[in-house]
C-alpha positions as CSV (number, residue, x, y, z in Angstrom):
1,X,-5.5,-4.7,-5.8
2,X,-6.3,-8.0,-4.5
3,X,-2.9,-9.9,-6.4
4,X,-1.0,-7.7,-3.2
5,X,-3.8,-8.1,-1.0
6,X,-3.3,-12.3,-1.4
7,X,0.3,-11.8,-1.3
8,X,0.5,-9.8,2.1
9,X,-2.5,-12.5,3.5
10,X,-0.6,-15.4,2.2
11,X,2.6,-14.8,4.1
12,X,3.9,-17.1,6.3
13,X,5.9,-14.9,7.9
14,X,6.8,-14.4,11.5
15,X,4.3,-12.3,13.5
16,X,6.9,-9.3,12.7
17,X,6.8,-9.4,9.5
18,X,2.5,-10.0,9.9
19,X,2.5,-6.7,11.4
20,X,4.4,-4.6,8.9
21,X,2.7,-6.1,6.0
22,X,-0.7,-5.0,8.0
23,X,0.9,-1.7,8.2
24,X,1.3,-1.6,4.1
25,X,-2.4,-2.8,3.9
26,X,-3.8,-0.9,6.0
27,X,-1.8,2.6,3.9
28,X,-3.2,0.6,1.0
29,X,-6.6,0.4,2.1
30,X,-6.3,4.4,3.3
31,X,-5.0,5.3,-0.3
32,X,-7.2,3.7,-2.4
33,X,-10.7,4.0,0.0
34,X,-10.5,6.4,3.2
35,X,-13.2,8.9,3.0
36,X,-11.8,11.7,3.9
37,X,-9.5,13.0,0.9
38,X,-6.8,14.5,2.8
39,X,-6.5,11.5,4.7
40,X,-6.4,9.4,1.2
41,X,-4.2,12.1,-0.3
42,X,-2.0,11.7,2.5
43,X,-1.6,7.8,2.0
44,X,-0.5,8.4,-1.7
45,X,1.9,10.7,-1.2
46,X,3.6,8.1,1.5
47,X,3.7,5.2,-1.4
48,X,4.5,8.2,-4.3
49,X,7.2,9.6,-2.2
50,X,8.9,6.4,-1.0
51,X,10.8,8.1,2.0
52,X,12.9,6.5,4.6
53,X,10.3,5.5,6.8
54,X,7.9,3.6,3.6
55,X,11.4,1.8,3.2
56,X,11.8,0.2,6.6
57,X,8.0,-0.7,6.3
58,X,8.7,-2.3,3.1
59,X,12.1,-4.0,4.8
60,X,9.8,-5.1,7.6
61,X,7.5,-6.4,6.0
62,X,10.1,-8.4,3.7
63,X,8.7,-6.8,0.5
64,X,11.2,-5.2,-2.3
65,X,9.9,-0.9,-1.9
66,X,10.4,-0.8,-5.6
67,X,8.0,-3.1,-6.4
68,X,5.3,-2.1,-3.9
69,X,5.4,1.7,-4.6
70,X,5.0,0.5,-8.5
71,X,2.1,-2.0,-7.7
72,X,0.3,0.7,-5.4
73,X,0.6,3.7,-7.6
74,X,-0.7,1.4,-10.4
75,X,-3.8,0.5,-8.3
76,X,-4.1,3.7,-7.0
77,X,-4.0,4.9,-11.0
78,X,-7.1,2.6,-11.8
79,X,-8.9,3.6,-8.9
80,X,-9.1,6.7,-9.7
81,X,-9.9,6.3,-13.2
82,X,-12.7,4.1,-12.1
83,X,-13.8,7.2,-9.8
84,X,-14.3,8.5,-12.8
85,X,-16.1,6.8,-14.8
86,X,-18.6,6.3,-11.9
């Protein structure tokens, strides 16, 4: 979680491209932490499903969709597995 987390902070974008990646954190944070499970299910499914608008977020944000759907599901994987085990 935190190699995407250093990536998004680390950008020297324009303030633009800021914003969106705060938009992808901010999903991140929802899917992999929001208390209320429909609200964290809800998250998921928007990385899992990829649509149109996760696309242009991605675009935004100046990130390849591919690879943040793959990094986010991944994390989102362990996370639960650590759930888990707790």
């Amino acid at each position: 979680m935190s190699d995407l987390r250093n990536a998004w902070s680390n950008c020297s974008y324009a303030p633009e491209k800021m914003l969106w990646s705060a938009v992808l954190e901010t999903a991140l944070n929802d899917a992999l932490t929001h208390r209320d499970p429909v609200e964290r299910e809800r998250a998921i499914r928007w990385f899992r499903d990829g649509g149109q608008h996760f696309k242009m977020v991605c675009d935004m944000a100046n990130y390849d969709p591919n690879f943040v759907q793959t990094r986010v599901l991944l994390m989102v994987e362990a996370n639960n597995s650590d759930d888990l085990v707790h």
